[in-house]
PAFIFI-948426 format. One record per residue: residue number from 1; x, y, z of N, C-alpha, C in turn. Coordinates in pm, 1 decimal. Layout:
BEGIN
+-----+----------+----------+----------+----------+----------+----------+----------+----------+----------+
!   i !      n_x !      n_y !      n_z !     ca_x !     ca_y !     ca_z !      c_x !      c_y !      c_z !
+-----+----------+----------+----------+----------+----------+----------+----------+----------+----------+
! NUM !        X !        Y !        Z !        X !        Y !        Z !        X !        Y !        Z !
...
+-----+----------+----------+----------+----------+----------+----------+----------+----------+----------+
This chain:
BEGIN
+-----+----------+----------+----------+----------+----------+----------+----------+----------+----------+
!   i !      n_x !      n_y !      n_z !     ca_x !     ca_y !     ca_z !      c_x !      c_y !      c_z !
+-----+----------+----------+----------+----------+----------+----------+----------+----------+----------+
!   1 !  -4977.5 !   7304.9 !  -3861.4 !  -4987.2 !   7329.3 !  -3719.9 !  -5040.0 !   7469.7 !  -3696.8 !
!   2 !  -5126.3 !   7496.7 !  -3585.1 !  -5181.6 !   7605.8 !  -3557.2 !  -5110.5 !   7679.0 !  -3476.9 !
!   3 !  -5067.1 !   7560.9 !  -3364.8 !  -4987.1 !   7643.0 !  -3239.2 !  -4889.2 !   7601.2 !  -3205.1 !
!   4 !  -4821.3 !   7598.2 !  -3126.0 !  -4768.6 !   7516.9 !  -2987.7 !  -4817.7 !   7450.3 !  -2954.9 !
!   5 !  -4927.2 !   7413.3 !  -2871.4 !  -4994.2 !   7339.4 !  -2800.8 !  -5057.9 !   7208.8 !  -2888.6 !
!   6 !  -5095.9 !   7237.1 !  -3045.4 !  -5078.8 !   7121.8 !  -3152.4 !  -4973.1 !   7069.3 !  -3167.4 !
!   7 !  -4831.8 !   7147.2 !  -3166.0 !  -4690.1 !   7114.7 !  -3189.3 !  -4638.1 !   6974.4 !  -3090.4 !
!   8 !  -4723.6 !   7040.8 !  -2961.2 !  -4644.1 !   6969.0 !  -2856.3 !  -4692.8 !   6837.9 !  -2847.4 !
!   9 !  -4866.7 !   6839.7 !  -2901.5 !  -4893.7 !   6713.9 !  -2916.9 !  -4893.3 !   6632.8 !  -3008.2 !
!  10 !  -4842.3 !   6679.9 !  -3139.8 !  -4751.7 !   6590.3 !  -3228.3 !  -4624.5 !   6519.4 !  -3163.8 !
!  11 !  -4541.8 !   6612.8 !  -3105.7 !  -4452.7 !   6582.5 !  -3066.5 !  -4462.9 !   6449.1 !  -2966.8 !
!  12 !  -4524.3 !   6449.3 !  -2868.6 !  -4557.7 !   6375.5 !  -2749.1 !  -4600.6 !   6211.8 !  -2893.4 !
!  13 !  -4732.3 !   6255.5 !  -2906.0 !  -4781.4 !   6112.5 !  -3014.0 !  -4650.9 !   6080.6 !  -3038.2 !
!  14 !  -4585.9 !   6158.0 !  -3138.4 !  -4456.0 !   6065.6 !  -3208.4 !  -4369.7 !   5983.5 !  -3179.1 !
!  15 !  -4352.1 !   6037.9 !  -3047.1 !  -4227.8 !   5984.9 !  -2967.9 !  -4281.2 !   5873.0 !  -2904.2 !
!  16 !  -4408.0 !   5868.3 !  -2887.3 !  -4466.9 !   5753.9 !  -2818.9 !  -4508.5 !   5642.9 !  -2917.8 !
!  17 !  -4556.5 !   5693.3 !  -3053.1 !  -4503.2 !   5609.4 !  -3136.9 !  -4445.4 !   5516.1 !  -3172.6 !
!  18 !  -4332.1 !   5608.4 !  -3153.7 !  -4174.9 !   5530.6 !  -3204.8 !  -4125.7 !   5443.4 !  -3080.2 !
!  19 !  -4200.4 !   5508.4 !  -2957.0 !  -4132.5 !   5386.0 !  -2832.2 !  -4038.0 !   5469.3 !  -2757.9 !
!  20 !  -4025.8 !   5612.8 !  -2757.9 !  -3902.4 !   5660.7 !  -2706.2 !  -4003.1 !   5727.2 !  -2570.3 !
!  21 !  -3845.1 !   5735.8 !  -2441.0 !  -3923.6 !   5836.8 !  -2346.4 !  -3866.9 !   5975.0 !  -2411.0 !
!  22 !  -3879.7 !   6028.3 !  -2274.1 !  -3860.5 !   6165.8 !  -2315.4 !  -3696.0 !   6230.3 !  -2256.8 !
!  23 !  -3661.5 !   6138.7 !  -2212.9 !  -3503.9 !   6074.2 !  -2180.5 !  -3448.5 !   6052.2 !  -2327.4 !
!  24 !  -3475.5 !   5969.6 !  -2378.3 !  -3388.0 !   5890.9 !  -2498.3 !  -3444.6 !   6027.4 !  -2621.4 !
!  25 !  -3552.7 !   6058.9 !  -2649.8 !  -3559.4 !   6176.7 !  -2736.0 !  -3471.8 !   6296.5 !  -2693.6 !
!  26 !  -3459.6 !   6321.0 !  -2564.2 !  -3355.2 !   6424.5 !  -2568.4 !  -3239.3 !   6457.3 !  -2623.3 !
!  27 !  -3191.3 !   6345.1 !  -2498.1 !  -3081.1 !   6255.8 !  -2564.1 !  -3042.3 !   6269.0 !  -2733.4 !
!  28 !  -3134.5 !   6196.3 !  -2768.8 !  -3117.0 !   6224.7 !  -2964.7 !  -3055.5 !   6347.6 !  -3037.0 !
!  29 !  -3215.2 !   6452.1 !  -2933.0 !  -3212.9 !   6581.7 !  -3016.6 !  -3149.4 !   6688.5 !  -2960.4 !
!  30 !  -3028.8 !   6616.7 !  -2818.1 !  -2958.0 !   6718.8 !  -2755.0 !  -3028.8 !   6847.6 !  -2723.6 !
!  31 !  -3101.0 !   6790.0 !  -2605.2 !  -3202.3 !   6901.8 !  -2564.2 !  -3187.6 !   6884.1 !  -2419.0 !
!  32 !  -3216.7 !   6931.5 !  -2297.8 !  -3266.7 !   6928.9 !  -2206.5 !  -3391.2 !   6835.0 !  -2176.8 !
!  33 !  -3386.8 !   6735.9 !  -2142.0 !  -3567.0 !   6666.0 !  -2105.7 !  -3641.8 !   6747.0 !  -2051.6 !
!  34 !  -3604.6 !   6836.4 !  -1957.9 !  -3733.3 !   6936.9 !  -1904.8 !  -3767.5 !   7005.7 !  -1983.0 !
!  35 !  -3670.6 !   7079.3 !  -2072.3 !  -3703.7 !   7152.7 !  -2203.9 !  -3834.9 !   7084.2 !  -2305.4 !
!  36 !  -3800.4 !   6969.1 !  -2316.3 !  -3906.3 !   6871.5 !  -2389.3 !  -4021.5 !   6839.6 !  -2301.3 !
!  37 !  -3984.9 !   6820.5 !  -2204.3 !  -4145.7 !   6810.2 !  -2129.8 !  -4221.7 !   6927.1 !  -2124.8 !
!  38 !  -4185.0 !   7086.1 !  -2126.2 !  -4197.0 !   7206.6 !  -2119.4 !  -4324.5 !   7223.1 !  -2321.0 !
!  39 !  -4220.9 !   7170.0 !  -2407.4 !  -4221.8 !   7195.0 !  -2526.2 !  -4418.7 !   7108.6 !  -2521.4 !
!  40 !  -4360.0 !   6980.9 !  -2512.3 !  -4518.5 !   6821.1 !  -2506.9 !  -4619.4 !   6872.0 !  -2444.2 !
!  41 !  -4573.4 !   6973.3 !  -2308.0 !  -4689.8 !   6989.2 !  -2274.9 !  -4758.2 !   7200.3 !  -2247.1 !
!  42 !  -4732.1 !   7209.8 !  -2391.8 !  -4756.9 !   7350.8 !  -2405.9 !  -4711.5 !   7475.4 !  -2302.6 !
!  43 !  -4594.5 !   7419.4 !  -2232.8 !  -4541.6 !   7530.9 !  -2123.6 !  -4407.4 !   7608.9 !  -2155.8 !
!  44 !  -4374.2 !   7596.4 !  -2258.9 !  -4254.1 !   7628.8 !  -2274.6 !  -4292.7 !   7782.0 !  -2324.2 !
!  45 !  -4278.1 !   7914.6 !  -2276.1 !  -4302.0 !   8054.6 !  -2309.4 !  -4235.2 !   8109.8 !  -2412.3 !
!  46 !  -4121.7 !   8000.1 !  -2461.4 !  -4045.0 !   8069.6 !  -2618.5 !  -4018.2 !   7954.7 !  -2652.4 !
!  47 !  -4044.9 !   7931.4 !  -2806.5 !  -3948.7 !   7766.3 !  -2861.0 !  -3829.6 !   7826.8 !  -2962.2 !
!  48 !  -3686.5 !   7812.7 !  -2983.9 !  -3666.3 !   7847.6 !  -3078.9 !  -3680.3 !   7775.8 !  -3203.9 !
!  49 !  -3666.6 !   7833.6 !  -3293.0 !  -3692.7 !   7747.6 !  -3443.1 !  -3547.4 !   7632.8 !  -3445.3 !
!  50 !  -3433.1 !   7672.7 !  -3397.5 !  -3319.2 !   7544.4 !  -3396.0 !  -3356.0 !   7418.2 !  -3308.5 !
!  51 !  -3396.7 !   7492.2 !  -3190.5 !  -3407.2 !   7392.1 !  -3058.5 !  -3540.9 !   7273.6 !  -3129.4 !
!  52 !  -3590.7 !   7354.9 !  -3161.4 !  -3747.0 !   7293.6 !  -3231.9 !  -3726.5 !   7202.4 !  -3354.2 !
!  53 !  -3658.1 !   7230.3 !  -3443.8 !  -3606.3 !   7189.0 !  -3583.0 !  -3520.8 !   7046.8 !  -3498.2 !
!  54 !  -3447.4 !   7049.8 !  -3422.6 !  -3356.6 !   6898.7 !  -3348.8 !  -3426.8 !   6817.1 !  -3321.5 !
!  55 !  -3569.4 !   6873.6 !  -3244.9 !  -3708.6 !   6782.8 !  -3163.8 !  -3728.3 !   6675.6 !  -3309.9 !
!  56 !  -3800.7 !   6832.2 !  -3434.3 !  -3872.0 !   6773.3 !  -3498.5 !  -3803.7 !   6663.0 !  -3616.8 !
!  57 !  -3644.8 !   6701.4 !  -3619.0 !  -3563.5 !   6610.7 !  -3718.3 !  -3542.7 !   6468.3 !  -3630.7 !
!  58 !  -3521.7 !   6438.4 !  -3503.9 !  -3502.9 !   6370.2 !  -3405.4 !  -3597.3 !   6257.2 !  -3416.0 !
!  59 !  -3727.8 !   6330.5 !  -3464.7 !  -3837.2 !   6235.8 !  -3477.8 !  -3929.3 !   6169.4 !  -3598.3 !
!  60 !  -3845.1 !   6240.3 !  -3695.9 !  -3813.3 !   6208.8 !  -3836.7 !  -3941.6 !   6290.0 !  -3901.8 !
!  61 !  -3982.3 !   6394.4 !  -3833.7 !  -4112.5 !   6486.7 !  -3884.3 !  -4020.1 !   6626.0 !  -3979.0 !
!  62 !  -4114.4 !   6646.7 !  -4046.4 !  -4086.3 !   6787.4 !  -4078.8 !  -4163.9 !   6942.4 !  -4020.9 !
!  63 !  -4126.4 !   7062.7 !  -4049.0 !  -4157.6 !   7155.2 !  -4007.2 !  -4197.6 !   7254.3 !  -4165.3 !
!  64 !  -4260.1 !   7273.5 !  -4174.6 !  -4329.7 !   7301.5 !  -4312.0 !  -4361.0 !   7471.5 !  -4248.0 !
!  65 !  -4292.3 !   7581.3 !  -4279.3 !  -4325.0 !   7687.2 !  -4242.7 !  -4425.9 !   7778.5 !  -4405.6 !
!  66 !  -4502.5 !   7856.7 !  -4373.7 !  -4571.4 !   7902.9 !  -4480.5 !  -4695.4 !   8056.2 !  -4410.3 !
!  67 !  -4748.0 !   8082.0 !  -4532.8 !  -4861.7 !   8149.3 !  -4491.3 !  -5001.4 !   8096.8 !  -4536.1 !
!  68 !  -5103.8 !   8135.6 !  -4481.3 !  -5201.9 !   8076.9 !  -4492.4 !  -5269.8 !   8080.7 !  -4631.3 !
!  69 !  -5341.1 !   8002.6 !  -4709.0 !  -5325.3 !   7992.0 !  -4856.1 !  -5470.2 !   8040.9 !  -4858.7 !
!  70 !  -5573.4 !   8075.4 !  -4756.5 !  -5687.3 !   8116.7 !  -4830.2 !  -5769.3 !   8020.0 !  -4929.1 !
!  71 !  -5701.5 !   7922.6 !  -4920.8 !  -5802.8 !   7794.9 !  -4991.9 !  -5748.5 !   7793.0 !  -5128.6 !
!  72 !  -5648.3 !   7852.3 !  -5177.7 !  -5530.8 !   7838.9 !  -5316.8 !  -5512.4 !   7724.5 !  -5296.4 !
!  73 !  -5463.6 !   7647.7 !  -5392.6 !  -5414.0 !   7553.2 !  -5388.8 !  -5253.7 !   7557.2 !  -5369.3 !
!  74 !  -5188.2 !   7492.1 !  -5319.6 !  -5053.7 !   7500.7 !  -5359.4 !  -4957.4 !   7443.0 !  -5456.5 !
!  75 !  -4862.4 !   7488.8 !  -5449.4 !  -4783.9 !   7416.6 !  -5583.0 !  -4793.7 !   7311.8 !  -5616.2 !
!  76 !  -4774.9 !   7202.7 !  -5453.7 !  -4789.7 !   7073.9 !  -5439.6 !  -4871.2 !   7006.2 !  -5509.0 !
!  77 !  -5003.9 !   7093.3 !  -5424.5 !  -5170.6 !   7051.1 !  -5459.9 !  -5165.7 !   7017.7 !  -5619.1 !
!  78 !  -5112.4 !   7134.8 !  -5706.9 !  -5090.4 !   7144.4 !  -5875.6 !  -5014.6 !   7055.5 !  -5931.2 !
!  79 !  -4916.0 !   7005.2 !  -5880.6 !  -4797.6 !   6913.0 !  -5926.7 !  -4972.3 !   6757.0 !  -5932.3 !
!  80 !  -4984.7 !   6798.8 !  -5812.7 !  -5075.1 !   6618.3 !  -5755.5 !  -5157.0 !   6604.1 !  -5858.7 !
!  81 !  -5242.7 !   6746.4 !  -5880.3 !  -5367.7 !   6744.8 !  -5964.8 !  -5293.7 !   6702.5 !  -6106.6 !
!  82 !  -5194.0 !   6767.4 !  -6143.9 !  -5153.6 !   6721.6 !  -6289.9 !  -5141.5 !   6559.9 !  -6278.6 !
!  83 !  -5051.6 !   6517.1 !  -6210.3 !  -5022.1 !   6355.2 !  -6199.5 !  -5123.8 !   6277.0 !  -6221.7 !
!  84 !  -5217.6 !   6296.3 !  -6127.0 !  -5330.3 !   6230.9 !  -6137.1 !  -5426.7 !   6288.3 !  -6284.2 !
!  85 !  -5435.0 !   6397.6 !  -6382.7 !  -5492.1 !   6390.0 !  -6482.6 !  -5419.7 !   6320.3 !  -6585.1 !
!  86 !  -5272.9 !   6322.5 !  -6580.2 !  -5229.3 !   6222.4 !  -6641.2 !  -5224.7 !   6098.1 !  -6666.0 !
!  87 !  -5256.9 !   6026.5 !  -6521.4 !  -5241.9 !   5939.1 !  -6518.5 !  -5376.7 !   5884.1 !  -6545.3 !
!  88 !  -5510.8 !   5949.4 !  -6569.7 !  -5645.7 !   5877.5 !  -6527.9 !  -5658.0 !   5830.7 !  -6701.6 !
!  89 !  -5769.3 !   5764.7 !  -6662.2 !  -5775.7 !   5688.8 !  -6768.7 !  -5888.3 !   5765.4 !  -6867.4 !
!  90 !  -5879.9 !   5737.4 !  -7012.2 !  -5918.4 !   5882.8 !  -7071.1 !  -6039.4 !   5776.8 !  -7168.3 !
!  91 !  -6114.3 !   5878.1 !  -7181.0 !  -6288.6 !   5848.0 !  -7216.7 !  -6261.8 !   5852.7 !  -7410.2 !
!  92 !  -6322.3 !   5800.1 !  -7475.6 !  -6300.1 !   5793.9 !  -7640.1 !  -6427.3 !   5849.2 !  -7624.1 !
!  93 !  -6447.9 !   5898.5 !  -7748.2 !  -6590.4 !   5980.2 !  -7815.4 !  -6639.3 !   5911.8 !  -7911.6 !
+-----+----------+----------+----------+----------+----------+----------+----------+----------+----------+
């Protein structure tokens, strides 16, 4: 995620997704609904990371915090790349 305003429209997709309003997601993630309508539609002027973390567990997403990798690969990326050289199928000479 870049911003907020990406955040909020994950958020919004998901829930619409799954079939929920923005009533019954509250509800879930013990939030305020205006708070969540504030959050969906990029108006909310502070999110906290708890209030935010309820939205995003609520909706069965994760929140992946980091710094920008500069085009590194990540650990992940390394774990994947090994799996897959393991697993490929290997050439005889």
């Amino acid at each position: 995620m870049t911003d907020l305003v990406q955040l909020g429209e994950l958020i919004r997709k998901t829930r619409r997704e799954k079939g929920l309003s923005q009533i019954e997601l509250a509800a879930k993630a013990d939030v305020a609904r205006s708070r969540l309508n504030d959050i969906e539609n990029a108006r909310a002027p502070e999110v906290g990371v708890t209030l935010l973390l309820r939205v995003m567990n609520a909706l069965d997403l994760d929140l992946y915090p980091g710094t920008h990798n500069s085009g590194r690969p990540t650990l992940e990326d390394l774990h994947r790349e090994e799996e897959e050289t393991a697993n490929a199928p290997r050439m005889g000479r």
